[in-house]
C-alpha positions as CSV (number, residue, x, y, z in Angstrom):
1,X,17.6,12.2,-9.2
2,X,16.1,11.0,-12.7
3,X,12.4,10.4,-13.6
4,X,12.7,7.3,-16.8
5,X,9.9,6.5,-19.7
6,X,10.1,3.0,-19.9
7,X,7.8,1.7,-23.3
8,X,11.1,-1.1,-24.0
9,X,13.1,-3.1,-22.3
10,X,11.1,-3.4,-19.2
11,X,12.8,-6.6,-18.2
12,X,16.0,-4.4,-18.3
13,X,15.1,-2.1,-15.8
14,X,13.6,-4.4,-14.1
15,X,16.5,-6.6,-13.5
16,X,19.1,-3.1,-12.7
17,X,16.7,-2.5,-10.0
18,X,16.9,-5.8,-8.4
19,X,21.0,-5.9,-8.9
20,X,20.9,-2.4,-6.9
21,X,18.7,-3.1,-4.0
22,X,20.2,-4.1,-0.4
23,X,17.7,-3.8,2.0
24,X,14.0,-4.2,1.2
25,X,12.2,-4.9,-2.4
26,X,8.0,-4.6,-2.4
27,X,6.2,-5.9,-5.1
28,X,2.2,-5.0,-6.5
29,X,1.3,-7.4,-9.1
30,X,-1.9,-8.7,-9.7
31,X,-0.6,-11.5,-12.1
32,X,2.9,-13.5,-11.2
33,X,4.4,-16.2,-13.4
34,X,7.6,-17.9,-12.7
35,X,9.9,-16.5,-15.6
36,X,9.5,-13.0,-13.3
37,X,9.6,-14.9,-10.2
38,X,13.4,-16.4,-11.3
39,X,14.7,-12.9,-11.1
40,X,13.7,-12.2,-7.6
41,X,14.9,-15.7,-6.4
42,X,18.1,-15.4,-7.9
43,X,18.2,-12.1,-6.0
44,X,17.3,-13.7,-2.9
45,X,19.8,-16.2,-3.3
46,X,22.6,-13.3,-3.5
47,X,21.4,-11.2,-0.7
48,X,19.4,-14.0,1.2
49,X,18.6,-11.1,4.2
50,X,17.1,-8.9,2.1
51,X,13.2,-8.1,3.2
52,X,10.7,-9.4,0.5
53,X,6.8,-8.5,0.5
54,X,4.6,-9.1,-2.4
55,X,1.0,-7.8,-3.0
56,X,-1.2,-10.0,-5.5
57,X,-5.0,-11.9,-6.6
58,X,-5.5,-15.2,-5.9
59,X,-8.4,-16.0,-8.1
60,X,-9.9,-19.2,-9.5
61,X,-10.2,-18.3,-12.9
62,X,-6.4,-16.5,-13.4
63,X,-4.8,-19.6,-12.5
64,X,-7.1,-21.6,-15.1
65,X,-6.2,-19.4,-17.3
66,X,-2.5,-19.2,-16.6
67,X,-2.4,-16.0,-16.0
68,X,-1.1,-16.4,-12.8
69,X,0.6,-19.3,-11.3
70,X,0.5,-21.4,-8.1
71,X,3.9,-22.3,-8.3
72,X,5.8,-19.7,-8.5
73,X,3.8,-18.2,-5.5
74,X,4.4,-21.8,-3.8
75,X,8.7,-21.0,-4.7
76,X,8.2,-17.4,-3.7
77,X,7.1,-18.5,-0.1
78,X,9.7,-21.4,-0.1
79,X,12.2,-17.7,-0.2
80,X,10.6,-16.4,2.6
81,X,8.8,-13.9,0.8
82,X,5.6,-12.3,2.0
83,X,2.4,-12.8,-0.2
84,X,-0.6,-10.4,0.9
85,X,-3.9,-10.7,-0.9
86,X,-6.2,-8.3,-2.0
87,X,-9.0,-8.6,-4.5
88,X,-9.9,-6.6,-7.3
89,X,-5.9,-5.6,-7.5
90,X,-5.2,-3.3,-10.4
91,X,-2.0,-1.8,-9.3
92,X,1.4,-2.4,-10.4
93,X,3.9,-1.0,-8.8
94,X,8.0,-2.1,-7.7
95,X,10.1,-0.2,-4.8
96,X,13.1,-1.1,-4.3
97,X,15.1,-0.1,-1.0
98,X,14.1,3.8,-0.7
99,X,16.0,4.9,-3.5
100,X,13.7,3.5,-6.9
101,X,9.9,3.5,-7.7
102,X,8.8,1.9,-11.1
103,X,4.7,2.3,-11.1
104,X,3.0,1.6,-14.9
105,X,1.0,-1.2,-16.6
106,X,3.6,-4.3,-16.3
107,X,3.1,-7.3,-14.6
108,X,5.4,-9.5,-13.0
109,X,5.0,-11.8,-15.9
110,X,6.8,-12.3,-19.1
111,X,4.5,-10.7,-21.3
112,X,4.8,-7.6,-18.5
113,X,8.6,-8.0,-18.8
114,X,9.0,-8.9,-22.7
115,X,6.0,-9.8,-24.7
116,X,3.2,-7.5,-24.0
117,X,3.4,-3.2,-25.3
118,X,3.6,-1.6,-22.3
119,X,4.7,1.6,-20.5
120,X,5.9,2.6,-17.4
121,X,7.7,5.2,-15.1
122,X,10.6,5.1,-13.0
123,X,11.5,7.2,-10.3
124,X,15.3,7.3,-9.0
125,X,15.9,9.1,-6.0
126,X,13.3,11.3,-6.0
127,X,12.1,11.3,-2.4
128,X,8.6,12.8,-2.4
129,X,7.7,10.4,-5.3
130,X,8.8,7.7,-3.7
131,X,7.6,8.3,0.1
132,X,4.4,8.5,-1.6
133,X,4.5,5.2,-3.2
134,X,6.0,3.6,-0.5
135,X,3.0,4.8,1.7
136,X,0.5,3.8,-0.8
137,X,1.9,0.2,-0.4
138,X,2.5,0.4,3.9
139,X,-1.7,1.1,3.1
140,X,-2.7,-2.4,0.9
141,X,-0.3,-3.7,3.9
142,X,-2.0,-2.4,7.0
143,X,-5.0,-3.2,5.5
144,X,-4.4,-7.1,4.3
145,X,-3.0,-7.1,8.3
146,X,-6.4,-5.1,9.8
147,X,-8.8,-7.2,12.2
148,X,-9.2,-10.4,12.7
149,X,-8.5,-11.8,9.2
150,X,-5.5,-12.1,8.1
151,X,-4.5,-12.2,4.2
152,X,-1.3,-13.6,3.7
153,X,-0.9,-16.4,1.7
154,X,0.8,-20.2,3.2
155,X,1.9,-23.1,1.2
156,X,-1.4,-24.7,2.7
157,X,-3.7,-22.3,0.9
158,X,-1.6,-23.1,-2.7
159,X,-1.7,-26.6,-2.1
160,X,-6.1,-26.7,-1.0
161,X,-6.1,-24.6,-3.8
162,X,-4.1,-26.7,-6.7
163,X,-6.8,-29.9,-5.7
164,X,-9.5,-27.6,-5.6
165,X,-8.7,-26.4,-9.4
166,X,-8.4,-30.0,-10.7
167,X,-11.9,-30.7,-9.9
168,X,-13.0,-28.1,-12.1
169,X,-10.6,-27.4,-15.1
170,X,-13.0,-29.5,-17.1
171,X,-15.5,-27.2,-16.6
172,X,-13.6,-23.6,-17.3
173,X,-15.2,-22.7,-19.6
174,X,-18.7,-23.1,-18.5
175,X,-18.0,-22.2,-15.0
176,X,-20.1,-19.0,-13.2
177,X,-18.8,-19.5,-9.8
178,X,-14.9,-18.8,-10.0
179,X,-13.6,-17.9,-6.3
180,X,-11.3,-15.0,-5.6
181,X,-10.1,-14.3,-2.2
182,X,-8.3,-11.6,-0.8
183,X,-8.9,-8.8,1.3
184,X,-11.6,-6.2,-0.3
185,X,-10.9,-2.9,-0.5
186,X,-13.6,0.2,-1.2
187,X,-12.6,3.2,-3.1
188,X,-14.3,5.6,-1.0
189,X,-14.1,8.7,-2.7
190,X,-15.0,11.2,0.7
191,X,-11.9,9.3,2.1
192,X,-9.6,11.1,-0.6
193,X,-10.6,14.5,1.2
194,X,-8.6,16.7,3.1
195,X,-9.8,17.7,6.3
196,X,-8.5,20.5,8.5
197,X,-8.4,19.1,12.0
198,X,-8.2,22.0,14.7
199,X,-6.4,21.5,18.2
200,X,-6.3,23.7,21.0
201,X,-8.4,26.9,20.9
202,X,-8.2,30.3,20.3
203,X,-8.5,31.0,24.7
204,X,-6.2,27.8,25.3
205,X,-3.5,28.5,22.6
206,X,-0.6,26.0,22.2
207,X,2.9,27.1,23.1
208,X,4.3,28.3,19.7
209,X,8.0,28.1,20.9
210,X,7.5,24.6,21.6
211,X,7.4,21.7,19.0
212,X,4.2,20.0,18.4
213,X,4.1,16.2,19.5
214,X,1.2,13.8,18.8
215,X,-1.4,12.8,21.5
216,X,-1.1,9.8,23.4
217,X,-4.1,7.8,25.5
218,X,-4.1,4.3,26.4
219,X,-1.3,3.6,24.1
220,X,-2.7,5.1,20.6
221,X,-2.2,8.1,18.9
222,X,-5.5,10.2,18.7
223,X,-6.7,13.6,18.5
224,X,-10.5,15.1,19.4
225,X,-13.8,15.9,18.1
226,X,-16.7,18.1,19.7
227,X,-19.4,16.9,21.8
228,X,-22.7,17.9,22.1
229,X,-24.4,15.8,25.1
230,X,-27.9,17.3,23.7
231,X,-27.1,16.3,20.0
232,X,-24.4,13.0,21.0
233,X,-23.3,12.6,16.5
234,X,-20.5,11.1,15.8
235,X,-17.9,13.0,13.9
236,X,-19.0,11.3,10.5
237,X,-16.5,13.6,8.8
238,X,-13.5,11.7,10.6
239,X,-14.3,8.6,9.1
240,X,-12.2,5.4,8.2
241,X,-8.8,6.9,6.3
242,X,-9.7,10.3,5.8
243,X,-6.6,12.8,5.5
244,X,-6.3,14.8,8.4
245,X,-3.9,18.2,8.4
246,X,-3.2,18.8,12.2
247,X,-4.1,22.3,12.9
248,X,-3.2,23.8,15.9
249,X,-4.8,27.1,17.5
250,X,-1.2,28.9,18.7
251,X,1.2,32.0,17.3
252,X,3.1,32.3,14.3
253,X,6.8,33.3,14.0
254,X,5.6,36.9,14.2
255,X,3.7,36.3,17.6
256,X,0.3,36.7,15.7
257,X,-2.3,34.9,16.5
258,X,-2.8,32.0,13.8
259,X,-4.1,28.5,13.4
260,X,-0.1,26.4,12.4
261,X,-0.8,23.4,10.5
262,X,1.6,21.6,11.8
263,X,1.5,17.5,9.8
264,X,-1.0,15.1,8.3
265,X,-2.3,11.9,9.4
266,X,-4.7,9.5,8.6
267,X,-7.5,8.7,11.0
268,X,-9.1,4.5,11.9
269,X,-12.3,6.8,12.4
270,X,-14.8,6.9,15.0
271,X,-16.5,4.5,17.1
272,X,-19.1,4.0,19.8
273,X,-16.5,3.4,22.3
274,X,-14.5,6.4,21.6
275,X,-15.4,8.5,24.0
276,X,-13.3,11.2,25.7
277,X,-12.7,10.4,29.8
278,X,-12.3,12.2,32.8
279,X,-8.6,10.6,32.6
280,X,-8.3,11.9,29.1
281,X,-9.0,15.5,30.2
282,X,-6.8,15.2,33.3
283,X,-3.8,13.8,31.2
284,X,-4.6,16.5,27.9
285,X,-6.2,19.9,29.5
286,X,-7.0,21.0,25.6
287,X,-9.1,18.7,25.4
288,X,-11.8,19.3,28.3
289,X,-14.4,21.4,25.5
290,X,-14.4,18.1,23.3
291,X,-16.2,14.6,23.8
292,X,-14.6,12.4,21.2
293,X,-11.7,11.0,20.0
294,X,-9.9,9.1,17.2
295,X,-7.1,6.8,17.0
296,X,-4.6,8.4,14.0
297,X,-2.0,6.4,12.0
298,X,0.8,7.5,9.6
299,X,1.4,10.8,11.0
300,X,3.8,13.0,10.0
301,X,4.9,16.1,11.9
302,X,7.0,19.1,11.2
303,X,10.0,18.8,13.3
304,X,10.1,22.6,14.4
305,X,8.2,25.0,16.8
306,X,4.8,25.4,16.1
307,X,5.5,29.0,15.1
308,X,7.7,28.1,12.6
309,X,5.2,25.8,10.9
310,X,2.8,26.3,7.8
311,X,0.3,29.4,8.9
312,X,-3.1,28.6,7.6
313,X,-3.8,32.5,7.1
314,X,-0.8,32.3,4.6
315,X,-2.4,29.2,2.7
316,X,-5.7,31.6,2.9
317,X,-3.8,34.3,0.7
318,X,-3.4,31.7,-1.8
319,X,-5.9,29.1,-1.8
320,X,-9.9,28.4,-0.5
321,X,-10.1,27.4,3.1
322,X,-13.2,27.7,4.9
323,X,-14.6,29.4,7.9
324,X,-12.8,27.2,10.7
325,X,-14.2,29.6,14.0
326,X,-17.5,27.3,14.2
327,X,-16.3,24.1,14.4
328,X,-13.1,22.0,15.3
329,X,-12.7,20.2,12.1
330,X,-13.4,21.6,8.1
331,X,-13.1,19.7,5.0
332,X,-10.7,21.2,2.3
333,X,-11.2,21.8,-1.6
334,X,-9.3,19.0,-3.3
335,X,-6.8,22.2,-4.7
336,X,-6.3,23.3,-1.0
337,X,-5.7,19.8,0.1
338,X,-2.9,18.9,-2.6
339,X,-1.3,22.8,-2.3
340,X,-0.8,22.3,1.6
341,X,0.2,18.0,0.6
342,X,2.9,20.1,-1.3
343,X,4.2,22.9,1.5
344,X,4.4,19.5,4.0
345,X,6.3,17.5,1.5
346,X,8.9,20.3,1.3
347,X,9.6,20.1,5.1
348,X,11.4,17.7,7.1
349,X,8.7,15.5,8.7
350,X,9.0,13.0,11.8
351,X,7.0,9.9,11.2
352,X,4.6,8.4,14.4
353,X,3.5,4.9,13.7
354,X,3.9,2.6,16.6
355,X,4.4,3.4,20.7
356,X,7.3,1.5,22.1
């Protein structure tokens, strides 16, 4: 394991990662020019079934300004490489296989490379660094790949693009109406909030000597929210991405009674079709005293018994956590969020994405 300053010689490092990667190298770079791109060809060219994704802008005025280049995204493709778009991109970040994690202020241009002061970090073998990276980038993905749009890039988009850029070059500089297109992507500041999310309930208690698994319906992973047929809200807490820590009502390893966190997921949020069923009920008993539901993605579960999992009276010796007997879901203090991130990164988790 070795954390690496990089302020010289990013082209260095740069190019040790790419000899060292077999599997799988993902790429966030809001600029591209094709002295960077010749690296990852020749790569490709060595180890032609390696898997290639790239993250980037495609904007009007960076490619008038040469700050990024049609062509080398047009021999990128030509590699079978992937090219999502997102706009507004900021983030620079390389993963290679599992094993490195380079994340700092270089782009995958020359002056990123050579020219240009910059500074970096890189991350080599250290796994809770780079899980997290690598699910930061699985996000910009699922989210260039959510709905009905999709934003990856084709040869037919460069090419409308490269006549559409000769009709106004002459006009660059007096131009207002450069177009960017991409998928857009709010910060959303409540969606960085932890959330405790309860299961169970202290008179229907979850078997502690058993391990928890996720809950299926209809082929999604989901989990429940109250419902008030007087009062019919939707859970506006549980909205689009928020962190969910799974909580379930059961024992602890001392046979107390205790709410277990038992993983994390993030939630697709609610809507006006998810409403919980007669079927639900039958199929998921616990789930009789609640009304809604939302699909979850990214989940990550401690593969124990419940009783052996994180006890949220524990985490309540240490940090804030508030009153959770009133309701089945409680938002956490950004402090409490990132100590109980911690305690689950320290465990062995089994990851739930897709139902086969």
């Amino acid at each position: 394991m070795s954390i690496e300053f990089i302020t010289k010689n990013h082209e260095t490092t740069i190019k040790q990662a790419f000899k060292f990667a077999n599997n799988e190298i993902r790429i966030i770079s809001p600029f591209i020019e094709k002295y960077a791109v010749k690296i990852w060809l020749d790569k490709i060219k060595t180890t032609p079934k390696i898997k290639n994704i790239l993250i980037t802008k495609f904007c009007d005025k960076d490619f008038l300004s040469c700050s990024n280049d049609l062509n080398a995204l047009r021999k990128l493709i030509n590699a079978n490489v992937e090219i999502y778009l997102i706009k507004n991109l900021h983030t620079k970040l390389y993963l290679f296989d599992n094993n490195i994690s380079i994340t700092g202020s270089a782009n995958f241009t020359m002056g990123g490379l050579i020219n240009n002061v910059e500074y970096s970090v890189k991350f080599e073998n250290e796994q809770e660094y780079n899980k997290r990276c690598s699910q930061y980038f699985e996000y910009l993905l699922n989210e260039c790949n959510n709905g009905e749009s999709k934003y990856k890039l084709t040869l037919e988009q460069i090419n409308k693009k490269e006549s559409e850029l000769e009709s106004i070059k002459n006009d660059y500089n007096n131009s207002n109406e450069f177009k960017s297109y991409g998928k857009e992507i709010k910060n959303k500041k409540e969606n960085l909030i932890g959330v405790l999310k309860f299961e169970y309930t202290s008179d229907n208690r979850a078997d502690s000597n058993k391990e928890y698994f996720p809950n299926i319906y209809k082929s999604s992973y989901f989990t429940c929210a109250p419902y008030n047929e007087a009062r019919p809200m939707r859970p506006k807490m549980l909205s689009k991405d928020k962190l969910l820590f799974i909580t379930v009502m059961s024992k602890d390893k001392n046979g107390n009674n205790a709410p277990m966190i038992v993983g994390r997921a993030r939630t697709y949020g609610f809507n006006e079709k998810n409403i919980a069923t007669a079927e639900m009920h039958k199929e998921h008993e616990w789930t009789k005293v609640f009304g809604f539901y939302v699909n979850l993605y990214n989940i990550e579960i401690i593969g124990e018994p419940i009783k052996n999992c994180i006890s949220l009276l524990d985490v309540k010796q240490k940090m804030p956590v508030p009153n959770w007997r009133q309701g089945s879901y409680r938002q956490l203090e950004n402090v409490t969020m990132e100590y109980i991130n911690n305690l689950l990164d320290k465990r062995k988790l089994k990851t739930y994405n897709k139902i086969y």
